[in-house]
Steps between C-alpha positions, in 0.01 A plus 500: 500500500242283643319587821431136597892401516567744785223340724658133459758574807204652759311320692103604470473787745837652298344419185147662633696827592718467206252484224224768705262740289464687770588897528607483846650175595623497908773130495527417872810330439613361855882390589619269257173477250715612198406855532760649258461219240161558516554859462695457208277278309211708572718808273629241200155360519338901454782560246413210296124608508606765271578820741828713393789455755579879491124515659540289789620581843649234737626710836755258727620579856855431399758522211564106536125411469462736186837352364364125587169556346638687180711205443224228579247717255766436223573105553118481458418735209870504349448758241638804714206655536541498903805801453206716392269466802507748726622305745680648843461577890302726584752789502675408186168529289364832699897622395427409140183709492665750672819514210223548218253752642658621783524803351093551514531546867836718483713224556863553368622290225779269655393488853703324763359294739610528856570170686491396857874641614444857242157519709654480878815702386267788396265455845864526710557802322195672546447370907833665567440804316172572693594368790197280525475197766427222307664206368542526164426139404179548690431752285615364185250157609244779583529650171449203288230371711308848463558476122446111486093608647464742258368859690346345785744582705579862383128529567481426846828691596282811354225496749562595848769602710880400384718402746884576501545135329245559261646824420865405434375177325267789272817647455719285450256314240513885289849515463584139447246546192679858373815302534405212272354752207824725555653206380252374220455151729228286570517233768320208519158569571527846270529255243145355563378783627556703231376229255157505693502921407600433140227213442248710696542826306597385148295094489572479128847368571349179591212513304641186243558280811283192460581281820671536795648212775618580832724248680533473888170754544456414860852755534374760292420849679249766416745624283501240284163376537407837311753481239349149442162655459668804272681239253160296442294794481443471137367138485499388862625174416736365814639164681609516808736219644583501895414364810317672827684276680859634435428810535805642733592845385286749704810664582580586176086655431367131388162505506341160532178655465578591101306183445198513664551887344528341135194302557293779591603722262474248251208247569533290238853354569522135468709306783676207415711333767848290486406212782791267386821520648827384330777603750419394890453127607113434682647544853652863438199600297235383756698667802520819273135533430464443888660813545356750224115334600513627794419869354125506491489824279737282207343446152372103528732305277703122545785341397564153415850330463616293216802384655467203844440568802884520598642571853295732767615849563706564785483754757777463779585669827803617590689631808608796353587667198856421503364098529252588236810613275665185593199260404455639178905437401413151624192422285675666217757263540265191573308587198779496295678212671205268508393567141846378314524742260172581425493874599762717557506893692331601199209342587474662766333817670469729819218703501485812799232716562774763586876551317592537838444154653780344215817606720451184744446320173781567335749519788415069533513478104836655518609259763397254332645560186186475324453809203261713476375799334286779620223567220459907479892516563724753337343562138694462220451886393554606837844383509749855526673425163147454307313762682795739393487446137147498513512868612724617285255383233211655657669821557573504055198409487330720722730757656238655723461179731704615841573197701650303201718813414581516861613177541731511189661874551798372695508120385734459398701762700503824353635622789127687585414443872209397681437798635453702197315280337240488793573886493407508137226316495326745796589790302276334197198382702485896644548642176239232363700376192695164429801406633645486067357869490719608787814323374458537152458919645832485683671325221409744230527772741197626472370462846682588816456208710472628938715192570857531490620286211899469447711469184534174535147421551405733209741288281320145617148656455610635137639157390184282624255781318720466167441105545113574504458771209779250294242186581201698451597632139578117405158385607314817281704396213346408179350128470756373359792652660275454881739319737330201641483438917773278454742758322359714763601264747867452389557890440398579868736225627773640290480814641482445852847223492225285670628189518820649616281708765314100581892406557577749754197463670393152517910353522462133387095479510536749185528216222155375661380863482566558145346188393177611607558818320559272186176318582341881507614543153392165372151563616460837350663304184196223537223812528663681220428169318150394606418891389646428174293154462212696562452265834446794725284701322328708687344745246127536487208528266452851312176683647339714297510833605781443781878579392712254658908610565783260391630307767829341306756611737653153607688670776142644714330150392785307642514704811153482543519124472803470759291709769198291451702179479709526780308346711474206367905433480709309757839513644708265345782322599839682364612200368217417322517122626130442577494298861234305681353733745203518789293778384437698824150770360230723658210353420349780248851473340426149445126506348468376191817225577522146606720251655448128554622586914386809683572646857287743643699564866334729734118427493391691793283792660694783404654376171192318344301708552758834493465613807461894335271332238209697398300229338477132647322344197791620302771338738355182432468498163883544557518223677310325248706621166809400716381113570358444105909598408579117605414185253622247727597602855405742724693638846331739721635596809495723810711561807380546839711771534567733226864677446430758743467218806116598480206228523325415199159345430418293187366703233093507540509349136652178638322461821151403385446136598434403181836544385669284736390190281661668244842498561785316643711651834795347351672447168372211300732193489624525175522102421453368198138507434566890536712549263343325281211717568694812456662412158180425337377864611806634386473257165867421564641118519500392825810451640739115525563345852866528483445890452305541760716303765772714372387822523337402852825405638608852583161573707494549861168318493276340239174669708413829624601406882773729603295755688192444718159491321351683790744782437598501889872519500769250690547691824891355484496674188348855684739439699852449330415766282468731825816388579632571173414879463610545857830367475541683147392806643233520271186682679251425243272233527477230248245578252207395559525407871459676835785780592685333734423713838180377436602118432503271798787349558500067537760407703394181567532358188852436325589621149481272221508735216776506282536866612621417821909578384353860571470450921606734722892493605385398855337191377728240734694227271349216696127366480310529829237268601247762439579540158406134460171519691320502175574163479435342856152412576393639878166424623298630802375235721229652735582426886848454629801585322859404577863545345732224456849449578795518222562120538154395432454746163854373380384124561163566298705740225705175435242289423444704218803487376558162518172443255697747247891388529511174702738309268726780479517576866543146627770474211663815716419329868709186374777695417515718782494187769808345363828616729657794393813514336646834540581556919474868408141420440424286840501843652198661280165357588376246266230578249258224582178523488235485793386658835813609689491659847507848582874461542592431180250763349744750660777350421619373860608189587288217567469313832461188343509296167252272353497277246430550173161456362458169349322661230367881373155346349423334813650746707260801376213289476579364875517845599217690330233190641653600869476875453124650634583813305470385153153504460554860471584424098185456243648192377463412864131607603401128354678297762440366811716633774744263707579512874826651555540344783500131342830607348865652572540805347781457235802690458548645841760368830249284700713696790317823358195379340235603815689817566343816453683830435392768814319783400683861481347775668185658322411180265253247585637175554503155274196350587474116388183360427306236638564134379129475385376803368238581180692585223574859443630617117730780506601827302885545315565829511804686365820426656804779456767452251795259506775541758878429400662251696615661790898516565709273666657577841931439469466323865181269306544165345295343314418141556417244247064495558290238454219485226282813600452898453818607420578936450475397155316185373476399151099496482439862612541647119256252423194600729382816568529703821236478735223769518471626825499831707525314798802507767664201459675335796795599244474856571455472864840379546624822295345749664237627762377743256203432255625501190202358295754357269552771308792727749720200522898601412592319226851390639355252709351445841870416662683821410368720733789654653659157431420337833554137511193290421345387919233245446212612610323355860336183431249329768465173484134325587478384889 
């Protein structure tokens, strides 16, 4: 093996920490520096210096980092030497200690080891029992964290006075530990707790270790950090790999101070740092170190990107969290749209502070059909039909363990009931024995159980312990006639009819069911083989002096392997199809992961930073291990209101000023010099034109500009929406908005949302002037202000129309002068277009007839130059005004044209205005709704009428109404009343109590 070949791939800070003489080497590997190749080099490199495999230590955080780096060590070295390192989690390697000299410390051969649902179950059990008010996951978190900090805890809880909580927790913590040794278990932090007593009392097991390497050290705990120290005690030769920066497990006991700790306790350590990134473009990377730099107390170290510069991060504001749910579907889909195949929801991640912030998130994925999966889902060993065989094999092979034999008495049904088996397992926890004990007692009547057990019960209990003691005797068979796990495996599901039990249970979702018990047996199958291969060898060196016991019992090893494994396996799909799918991840679920697009929703006071966060420092470096996930785009987000309806305020890690030059308030463009950009970050070929186009066409836009940038929401939107849950009856408020008794209400603005189909059942059918107002333009003139009369608006609405449709309607005016045909006709009035009298507007007969207009262009035009009122109009304000008095006023009986209709009682007269006068502008305001035409009298006929206002002319659905709240000289004929024009019957002025129309008194000028 040659040294110098592995340093080839490293650049020279790698190949400085690879090829180190130091002792104690500290790698500062930050996000994206190659840590774990660096890692693994730095082992091949020590194994090729000549040090034994069986005599080096490599401790992992997870199974899949110890399985990655096993299989890395062998692709370099390729002589199988890396099956003999001793090479695990922390937990697996403290259990292998544990399986050889357990026994020093009066640890029971074949131990089981209690996981995280064993661990509550007991805590239940022993709450209820004592009656003690606490919750028993608080206590179970309690527990660990006590253990996790070493006796610092049990320390303090000795001095002083004990409160009720401390005494119940005291408690509770003393039985909980008599439970776990009635049962021969260790839990998690036994396991490296226990370890620490072993190498502490008996330091010739380690004594022929000659190196040891830690990865991720920033998350180990005091715990650890001693077994570290206990492992290298002989030759104190260690390499550390992690990162300060990422530190983000306090929660779990982390201690970021371990390294400051390593350095004092070990002066001479060597740092080498990782400054080169290989995952994030420049832009994420700068706004990243932004963040974790602003932590004064950090150790001083840089990062530099080898990929471009690439697209600035992007923090956007929202209205609410329901919007924010909504823009991130969008981007997701613009991302994918706009890049033509480039990425796919694979590529993609959403990354919460809180679990609990994903059900917004995944209520808009579901709408939009877009997959997703839920990382830290339903484990593939919790599933019910795994978990049960797995207990049945923990109960052969270790019978005293109560939960599992709880949870398998009655499954399947042996017709023994909840109750007693709650009943018996009170009756062992007072007479301090197992749960086996007790049963195995009753069945072999030698012990006379207090809880009434019934023949049928008796039968059930006596079939599932012959199961056990028949299991039991195959596994202590002779080497050669041993069963193996998988025999083991079979033989249990042969005696429980289990896949007919899967059948009755799970109907048709049993087929699915018992293929994942198949894939159960294929992986103990796999095990059985990489034991055979000598792949998972986990024997160690012979001490002198210390007796080590056999560990070859494939069943405990492949137990233990499951319970420390199982968190590292996923739900599958029960079809096995793999599909493309948004990964939706906590952020400390996702350390140590990547994705070329990352969300981080939710970036405010309260949620970055926690708002019951202990330690500030450590919330950003959340933030900061959640941004350095993303190689080529980064989404950060906040609402201004969060789901509750409450305000929010940016997260203080955003609001410096000097991030705001940072980062973009809107999603980047996405053209094609982007792309670009993004496939040579990803190293992927860029996408073709055509693709692009294609996959763009099903966008609702090519840019991020369907919701405001300011975050301040449509008020038509507020408002259809209140609308909507009130005619739904639904009493909650929208998420992320205002309730709605504290919503103002706009009702002077119409609804354009598409949500308007949900208005209220006493929305009227027809469209008032006032919903239109929007559109009108009113201005207030200082001074003066008058109202005009219905002739003069209709005269200036015209004009309008005739810019718009003047073809069309003198097309319509031709027509309608030629003679009618049909004499049933002469009796209707004639739709022609123009200003008719106040006769014919009620639909009475004329005095007189004029002739028609020679023309409708000239006609209009003649009329709006003679009409002082149509200034009123903006189009208008621009032109000089004429003298009425130079001209006849059109459309009117000469006979009638200097009459005046008398004032009723109450209203202030018509007052004309002077022939010269300044001009005044005036204000539209809204007029009511449409009238019908009012009903003909029987004893009425109706004469053919010259060209003028007719009860229905042709131009009125044309123009709008006028906007007034005047009284018209209209409504004075009506009635004496005010009526505002907003009371008026809608059957028409002439039908009260269907009086005869009486012209009203007209006084002619002296």
């Amino acid at each position: 093996m040659n040294p110098d070949g592995l340093l080839s791939n490293l650049n020279p800070s790698q190949q400085a920490a690879v090829s180190s003489f130091a002792d104690t080497l500290a790698i500062l590997a930050g996000p994206g520096s190659g840590k774990t190749h660096t890692l693994t080099s730095r082992t091949a490199w020590l194994l090729a210096q000549g040090l034994q495999p069986w005599n080096i230590i490599v401790a992992t955080f997870t199974v899949k980092a110890a399985r990655e780096m096993k299989e890395r060590i062998g692709k370099l070295l390729g002589n199988g030497l890396e099956s003999k390192l001793i090479l695990g989690t922390f937990h697996s390697i403290a259990r292998r200690y544990l399986a050889r000299y357990g026994h020093l410390i009066g640890i029971k051969k074949d131990f089981g080891i209690a996981d995280t649902a064993d661990s509550l179950a007991i805590i239940k059990r022993i709450c209820k029992r004592h009656h003690l008010n606490i919750d028993p996951k608080v206590a179970r978190s309690r527990i660990s964290g006590t253990k996790a900090r070493a006796e610092k805890e049990h320390e303090e809880n000795k001095s002083g006075a004990k409160t009720v909580d401390a005494q119940e927790f005291e408690l509770c913590c003393a039985e909980y530990e008599a439970a776990l040794q009635r049962s021969n278990l260790l839990d998690y932090d036994d396991l490296l707790l226990r370890c620490v007593d072993l190498l502490r009392n008996h330091p010739s097991c380690v004594s022929n270790v000659e190196a040891v390497l830690i990865d991720e050290f920033q998350d180990t705990n005091i715990v650890q950090f001693d077994l570290m120290r206990l492992f290298a005690a002989e030759r104190k030769r260690i390499t550390i790999v992690g990162d300060p920066d990422q530190s983000i497990y306090g929660f779990r006991a982390a201690e970021i101070k371990n390294y400051r700790r390593m350095l004092r306790q070990y002066p001479d350590t060597v740092t080498i740092a990782l400054e080169e990134n290989y995952r994030s473009s420049g832009a994420i990377l700068h706004m990243a170190l932004s963040i974790i730099q602003q932590d004064d107390s950090r150790v001083a170290k840089s990062l530099t990107a080898t990929h471009m510069v690439g697209t600035r991060p992007v923090l956007r504001r929202l209205a609410g969290a329901y919007k924010e749910a909504e823009w991130i579907v969008t981007e997701i889909q613009r991302c994918m749209g706009m890049t033509g195949g480039l990425m796919d929801s694979n590529d993609i991640a959403i990354l919460l502070r809180s679990a609990s912030l994903s059900r917004l998130i995944e209520t808009a994925l579901g709408r939009a059909g877009i997959a997703y999966r839920m990382v830290g889902g339903l484990r593939f060993y919790d599933r019910l039909e795994i978990k049960t065989i797995l207990d049945y094999l923990r109960v052969i092979n270790q019978p005293d363990s109560n939960d599992a034999l709880a949870r398998i008495i009655n499954t399947p049904s042996r017709r023994i009931g909840d109750a007693t088996i709650k009943s018996l397992l009170e009756e062992a926890d007072q007479a301090k024995i197992t749960l086996w004990a007790l049963i195995l007692g009753i069945v072999k009547d030698t012990r006379k159980p207090t809880t009434k057990i019934q023949k049928v019960t008796e039968h059930g209990l006596t079939k599932l312990v012959d199961m056990v003691l028949t299991a039991r005797k195959k596994l202590s068979a002779p080497a050669e006639e041993r069963i193996s796990t998988v025999k083991l495996i079979n033989f249990v599901l042969e005696k429980t009819n289990y896949e007919q039990w899967l059948e009755e249970r799970q109907g048709d979702a049993h087929k699915a069911r018992w293929d994942n018990v198949q894939e159960l047996i294929t992986q103990a199958n796999d095990f059985q083989d990489l034991l055979s291969c000598g792949y998972e060898d986990e024997t160690l060196p012979e001490i002198d002096g210390l007796m080590q016991e056999e560990d070859e019992d494939h069943l405990s090893r492949f137990l233990a392997n499951v319970a420390l494994a199982s968190s590292e396996a996923r739900a599958e799909d029960d079809e096995g199809v793999p599909t493309a799918q948004v990964t939706i991840s906590t952020i400390h679920a996702a350390k140590g992961l990547e994705w070329p697009v990352v969300f981080i929703p939710a970036t405010y006071q309260g949620s970055i930073p926690h708002s019951r966060a202990e330690d500030t420092n450590e919330e950003r470096r959340l933030l900061y291990v959640a941004m350095t996930r993303a190689k080529a785009l980064l989404y950060m987000s906040y609402p201004l209101k969060n789901s509750q309806g409450e305000q929010t305020i940016l997260s203080p890690f955003l609001a410096p000023p000097g991030i705001a030059p940072l980062i973009d308030m809107r999603g980047p463009a996405l053209g094609s010099s982007t792309v670009q950009s993004v496939s040579q970050i990803l190293r992927r070929s860029c996408p073709s034109p055509a693709s692009i186009s294609e996959s763009r066409s099903f966008l609702r836009s090519s840019e991020d500009d369907l919701f405001p940038v300011d975050g301040e929401e449509d008020s038509d939107n507020v408002e259809s929406r209140w609308r909507n849950e009130h005619t739904t009856g639904n009493r909650t408020h929208m998420i992320g908005q205002q309730p709605p008794k504290r919503r103002k209400i706009e009702l002077d603005r119409s609804v354009s949302n598409p949500e308007e189909r949900y208005e209220c059942s006493w929305k009227p059918s027809y469209i008032t002037t006032m919903d239109r107002a929007s559109s009108f333009t009113s201005t207030t003139i200082p001074g003066k202000t008058e109202f005009v009369n219905v002739r003069a608006n209709l005269q200036v609405l015209q004009e309008q129309s005739v810019k718009t449709a003047a073809a069309t309607i003198e097309k319509e005016t031709v027509s309608r002068r030629q003679p009618p045909q049909n004499p049933a006709v002469k009796k209707k009035a004639k739709a022609l277009v123009g200003q008719g009298t106040l006769f014919g507007f009620l639909g009475k007969p004329e005095p007189a007839e004029e002739p028609p207009l020679p023309s409708l262009r000239v006609t209009l035009s003649n009329e709006i130059k003679t009409n002082p009122y149509a200034q009123v109009m903006p189009s208008s304000f621009s032109r000089p005004r004429p003298n009425p008095a130079q001209q006849d006023v059109i459309g009117i009986d000469p006979s009638l044209a200097n009459r005046r209709i008398g004032p009723s009682a109450g209203h202030r007269p018509y007052q004309k205005l002077p022939l010269q006068q300044k001009r005044n502008d005036y204000v539209f305001l809204s007029s009511p709704p449409q009238k019908p035409k009012p009903p003909l009298l029987e004893e009425d006929v109706v004469a053919e009428k010259p060209p003028g206002l007719t009860s229905n002319p042709p131009l009125l659905p044309l123009i709008r109404a006028a906007t007034t709240f005047h009284s018209t000289t209209v409504s004075e004929v009506g009635t004496s009343k005010k009526t505002y024009g907003i009371n008026r019957k809608m059957d028409g002025w002439s039908s009260k109590n269907r009086q005869a129309f009486r012209p009203p008194t007209m006084k002619r000028p002296g």
